[in-house]
C-alpha positions in Angstrom: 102.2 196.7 142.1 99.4 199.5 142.1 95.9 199.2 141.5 96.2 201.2 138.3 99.5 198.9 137.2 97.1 195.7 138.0 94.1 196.8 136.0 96.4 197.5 132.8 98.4 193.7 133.2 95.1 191.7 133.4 94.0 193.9 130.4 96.8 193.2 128.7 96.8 189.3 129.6 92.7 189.1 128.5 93.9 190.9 125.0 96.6 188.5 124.4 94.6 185.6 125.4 91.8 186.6 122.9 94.2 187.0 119.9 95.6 183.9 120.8 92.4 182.0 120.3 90.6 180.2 117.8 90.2 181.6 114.7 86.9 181.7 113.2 86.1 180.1 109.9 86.9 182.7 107.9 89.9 183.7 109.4 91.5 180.2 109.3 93.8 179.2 106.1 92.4 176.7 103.9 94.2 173.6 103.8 96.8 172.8 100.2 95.0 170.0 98.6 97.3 166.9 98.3 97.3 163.3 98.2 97.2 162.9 101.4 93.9 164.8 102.0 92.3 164.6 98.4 89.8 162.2 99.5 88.1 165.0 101.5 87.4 167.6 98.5 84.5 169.0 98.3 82.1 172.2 96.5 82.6 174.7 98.3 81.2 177.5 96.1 79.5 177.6 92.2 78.6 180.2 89.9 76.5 180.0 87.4 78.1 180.9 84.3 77.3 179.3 81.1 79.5 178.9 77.8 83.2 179.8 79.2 85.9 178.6 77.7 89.1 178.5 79.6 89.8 179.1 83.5 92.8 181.2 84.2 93.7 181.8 87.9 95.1 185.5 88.9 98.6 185.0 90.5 97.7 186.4 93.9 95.1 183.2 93.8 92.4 185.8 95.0 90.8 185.7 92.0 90.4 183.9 88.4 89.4 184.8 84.7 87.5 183.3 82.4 85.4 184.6 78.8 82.1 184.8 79.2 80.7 185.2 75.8 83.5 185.1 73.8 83.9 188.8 73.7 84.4 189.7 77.5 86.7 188.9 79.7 85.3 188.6 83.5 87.9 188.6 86.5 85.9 186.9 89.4 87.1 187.2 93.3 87.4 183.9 94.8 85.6 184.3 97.9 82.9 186.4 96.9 82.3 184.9 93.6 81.5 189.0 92.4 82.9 190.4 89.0 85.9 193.0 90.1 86.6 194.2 86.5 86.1 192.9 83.2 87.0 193.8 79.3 85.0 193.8 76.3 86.8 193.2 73.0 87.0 196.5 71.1 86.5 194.5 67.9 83.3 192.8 67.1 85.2 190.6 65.4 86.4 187.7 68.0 89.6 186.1 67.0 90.6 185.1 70.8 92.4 186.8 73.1 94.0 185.8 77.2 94.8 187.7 80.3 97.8 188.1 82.2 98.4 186.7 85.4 98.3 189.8 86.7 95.0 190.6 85.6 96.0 193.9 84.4 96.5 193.2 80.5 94.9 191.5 77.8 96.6 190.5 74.6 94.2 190.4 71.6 94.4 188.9 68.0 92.4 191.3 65.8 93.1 192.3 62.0 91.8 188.6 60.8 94.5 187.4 63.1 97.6 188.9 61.8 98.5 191.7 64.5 98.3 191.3 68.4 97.0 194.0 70.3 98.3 194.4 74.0 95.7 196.5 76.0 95.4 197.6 79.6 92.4 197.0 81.3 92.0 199.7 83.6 92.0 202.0 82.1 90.7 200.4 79.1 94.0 201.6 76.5 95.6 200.0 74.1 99.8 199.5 75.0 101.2 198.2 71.7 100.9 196.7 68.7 103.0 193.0 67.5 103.4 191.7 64.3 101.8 192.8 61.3 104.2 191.8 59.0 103.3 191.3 55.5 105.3 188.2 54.9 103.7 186.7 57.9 100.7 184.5 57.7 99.0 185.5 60.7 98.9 184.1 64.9 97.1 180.9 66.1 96.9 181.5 69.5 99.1 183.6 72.3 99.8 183.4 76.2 101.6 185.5 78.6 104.8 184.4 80.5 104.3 183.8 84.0 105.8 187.6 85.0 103.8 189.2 82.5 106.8 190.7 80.6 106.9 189.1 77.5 104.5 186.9 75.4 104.5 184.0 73.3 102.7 183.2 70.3 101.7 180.8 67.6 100.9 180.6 63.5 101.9 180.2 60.1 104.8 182.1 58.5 106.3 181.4 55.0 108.1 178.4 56.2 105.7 176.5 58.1 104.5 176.8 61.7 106.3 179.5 63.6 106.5 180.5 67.3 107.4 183.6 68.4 108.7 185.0 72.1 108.2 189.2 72.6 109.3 191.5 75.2 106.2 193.4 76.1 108.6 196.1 77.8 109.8 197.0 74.1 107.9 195.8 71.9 110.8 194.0 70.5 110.8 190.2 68.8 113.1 188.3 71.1 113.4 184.7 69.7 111.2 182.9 66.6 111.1 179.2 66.4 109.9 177.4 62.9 108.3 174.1 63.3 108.9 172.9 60.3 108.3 169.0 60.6 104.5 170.3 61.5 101.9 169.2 58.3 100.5 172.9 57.2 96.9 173.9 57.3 94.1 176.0 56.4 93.0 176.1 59.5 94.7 176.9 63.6 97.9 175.3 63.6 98.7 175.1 67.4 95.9 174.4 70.0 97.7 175.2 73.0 101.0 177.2 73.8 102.6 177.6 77.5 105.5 179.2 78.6 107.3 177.6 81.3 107.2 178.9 84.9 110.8 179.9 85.0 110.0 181.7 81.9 113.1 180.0 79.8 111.1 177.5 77.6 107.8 177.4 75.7 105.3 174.1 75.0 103.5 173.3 71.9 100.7 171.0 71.4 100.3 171.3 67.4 96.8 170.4 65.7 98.3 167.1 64.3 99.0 165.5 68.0 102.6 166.2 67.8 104.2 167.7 71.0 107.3 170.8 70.9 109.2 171.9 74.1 111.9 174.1 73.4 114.7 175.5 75.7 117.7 178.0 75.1 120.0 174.5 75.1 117.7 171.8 74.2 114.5 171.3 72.7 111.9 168.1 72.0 109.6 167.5 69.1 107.8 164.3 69.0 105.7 163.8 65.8 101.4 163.0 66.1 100.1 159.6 64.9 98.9 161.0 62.0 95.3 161.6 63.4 93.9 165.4 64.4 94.2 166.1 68.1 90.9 166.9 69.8 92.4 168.5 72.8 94.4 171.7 74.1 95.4 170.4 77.4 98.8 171.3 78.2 100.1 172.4 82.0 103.5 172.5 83.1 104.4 171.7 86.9 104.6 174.3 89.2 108.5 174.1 89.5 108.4 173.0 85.8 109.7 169.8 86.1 107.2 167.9 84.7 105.2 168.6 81.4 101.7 167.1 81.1 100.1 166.5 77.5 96.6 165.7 76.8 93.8 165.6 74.0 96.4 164.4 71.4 96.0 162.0 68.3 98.6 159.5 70.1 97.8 156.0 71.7 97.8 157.5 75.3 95.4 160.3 75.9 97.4 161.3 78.9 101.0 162.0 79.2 103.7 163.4 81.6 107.3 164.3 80.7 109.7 164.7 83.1 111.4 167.6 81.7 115.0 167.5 84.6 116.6 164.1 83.1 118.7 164.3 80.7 116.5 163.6 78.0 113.0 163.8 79.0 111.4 160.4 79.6 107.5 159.7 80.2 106.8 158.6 83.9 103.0 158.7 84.1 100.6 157.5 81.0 97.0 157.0 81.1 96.2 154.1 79.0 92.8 153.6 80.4 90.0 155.0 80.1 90.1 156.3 76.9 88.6 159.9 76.2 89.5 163.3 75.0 91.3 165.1 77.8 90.5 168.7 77.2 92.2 170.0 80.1 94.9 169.4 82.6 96.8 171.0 85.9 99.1 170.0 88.5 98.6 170.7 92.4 101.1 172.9 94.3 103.4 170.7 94.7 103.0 168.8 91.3 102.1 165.1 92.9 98.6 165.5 91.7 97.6 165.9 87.9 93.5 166.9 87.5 92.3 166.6 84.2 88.7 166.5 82.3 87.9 163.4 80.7 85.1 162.4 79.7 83.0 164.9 81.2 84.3 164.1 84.4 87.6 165.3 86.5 89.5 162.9 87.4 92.9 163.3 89.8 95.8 160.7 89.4 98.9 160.5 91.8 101.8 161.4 89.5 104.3 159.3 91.0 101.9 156.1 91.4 99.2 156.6 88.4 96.5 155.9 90.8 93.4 157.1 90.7 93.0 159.4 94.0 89.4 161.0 92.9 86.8 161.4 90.8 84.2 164.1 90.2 81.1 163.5 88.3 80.4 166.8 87.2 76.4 167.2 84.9 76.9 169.1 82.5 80.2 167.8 81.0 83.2 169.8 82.7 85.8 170.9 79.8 87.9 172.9 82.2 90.1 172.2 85.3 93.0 174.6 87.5 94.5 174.5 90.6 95.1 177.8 92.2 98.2 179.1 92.0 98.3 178.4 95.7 97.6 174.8 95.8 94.3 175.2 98.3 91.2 175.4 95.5 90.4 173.9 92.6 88.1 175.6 89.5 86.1 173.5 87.2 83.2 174.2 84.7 83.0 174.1 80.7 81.1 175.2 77.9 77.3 174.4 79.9 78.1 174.3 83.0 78.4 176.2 86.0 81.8 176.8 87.1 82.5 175.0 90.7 85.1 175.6 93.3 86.5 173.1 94.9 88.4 173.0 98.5 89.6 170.8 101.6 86.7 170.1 103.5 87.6 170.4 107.3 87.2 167.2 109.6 
């Protein structure tokens, strides 16, 4: 071997061996939080943000959403904690509105909630117009499927309660669904609405406590206990075979479905201790189920009901999500900061 030959192989081997190395801190993937290694959660980051509402993760997991004053949305990069875009209702009037999970649309309810208004946010454009319809009383509440292509939302038609599923390609009404075994009212009908991962079925949580799931072949509707529900927590699985239902009128303030039986049974329900559950959401691999109660956020083993952790959080947190990735977890409310939560490394 020649000198020259020599000099370019032990420069090759020093190369290799220094890729090869230890990662630094950065570079190294966080650990998936599971039951296994729950115990060793811990803060990892905070932001101090005061009066949001809901936490929505983008579905890259890189970043998350949440409304900061009730009229701006705010799309917030995970590791930096910085504001990458955001979107200011073009109505002063706020009458709600949610993000895809893309974090490229927002879908508005504006005209005193009779129309939704699907709007790019960069550039700031409006896409489309739904509903409008003069024989329909107006929407509740809306979400976007977990593709972004088509929406779902909730209100009060001529009949009763009435969910709707569009197709944001067209514009077009695909399928409405009229609940009518839901007591009317004056005021929001529906206080939380999710479409299922697959896309193929929607979930319901209705003001009076009672729960609807609804499917192409089957569909579920169990009726409230006659009292108000105080919550909107509602969070399918990740593979969407569990449903978990929180914050209703009924004598358990947590429950989980399994949704693949053949008719959906309960296999987890939280008897004690008693609260409003506000909000709820499953780990990556749905054996964990976080939810607020209380003030506090509390994770349960789904298979077990035991009680793996408990975070104490001052002020009251409202609002808990796993990432879609399984390897952080966001928490906050109404006043306090918000609070990232990860694996902490032995």
């Amino acid at each position: 071997m020649t000198k020259k030959r020599f000099t370019f192989f032990v420069l090759l081997v020093i190369l290799t061996i220094t890729a090869c190395g230890e990662k630094t801190p950065a570079e190294m993937a966080p650990n998936v939080i599971s039951r296994e290694n729950v115990d060793s959660l811990t803060q990892i980051r905070s932001l101090e943000k005061m009066g949001f509402s809901e936490i929505t993760w983008m579905s890259d997991g890189l970043s998350f959403a949440f409304s900061k004053d009730g009229h701006e949305i705010s799309v917030i990069n995970t590791q930096t904690l910085k504001e990458e875009q955001s979107f200011t209702s073009p109505s002063d009037l706020y009458q709600g509105f949610t993000i895809s999970p893309k974090g490229d649309r927002v879908a508005i309810l504006t005209d005193e909630c009779r129309k939704v208004e699907i709007w790019n946010i960069k550039p700031q454009e409006l896409v489309m117009s739904l509903g409008d319809d003069k024989n329909f009383g107006g929407f509740d509440i809306t979400t976007f499927s977990p593709d972004g292509n088509s929406l779902v939302t909730g209100g009060w038609g001529e009949e009763g309660i009435v969910v709707m599923l569009w197709d944001l390609n067209s514009g077009g009404l695909l399928k409405e669904i009229t609940l009518t075994e839901v007591i009317p009212a004056w005021g929001p009908t529906i206080n939380s609405l999710m479409i299922s991962p697959d896309g193929k079925g929607w979930a319901a949580l209705a003001y009076d406590g009672s729960l609807h799931v609804y499917y192409d072949d089957w569909s579920l509707s169990i009726p409230g206990d006659g009292g108000m529900a105080q919550g909107t927590a509602l969070a399918f699985s990740p593979n969407g075979d569990l449903l978990a239902v929180g914050g209703g009128s009924f004598a358990n303030n947590l429950l989980i479905y399994d949704l693949s039986t053949t008719w959906p049974e309960v296999i987890f329900a939280l008897e004690e201790p008693k609260g409003i559950v506000r909000s709820v959401s499953f780990n990556a691999d749905g054996s964990i189920i976080a939810a607020t109660l209380n003030g506090a956020v509390l994770l349960w083993d789904v298979e077990t009901g035991e009680l793996l952790y408990r975070l104490d959080h001052k002020p009251y947190a409202t609002n808990v999500a796993f990432s879609p990735d399984g390897t952080h977890m966001a928490t906050g409310g109404y006043s306090t900061d918000l609070r990232i939560w990860g694996i902490q490394e032995p």
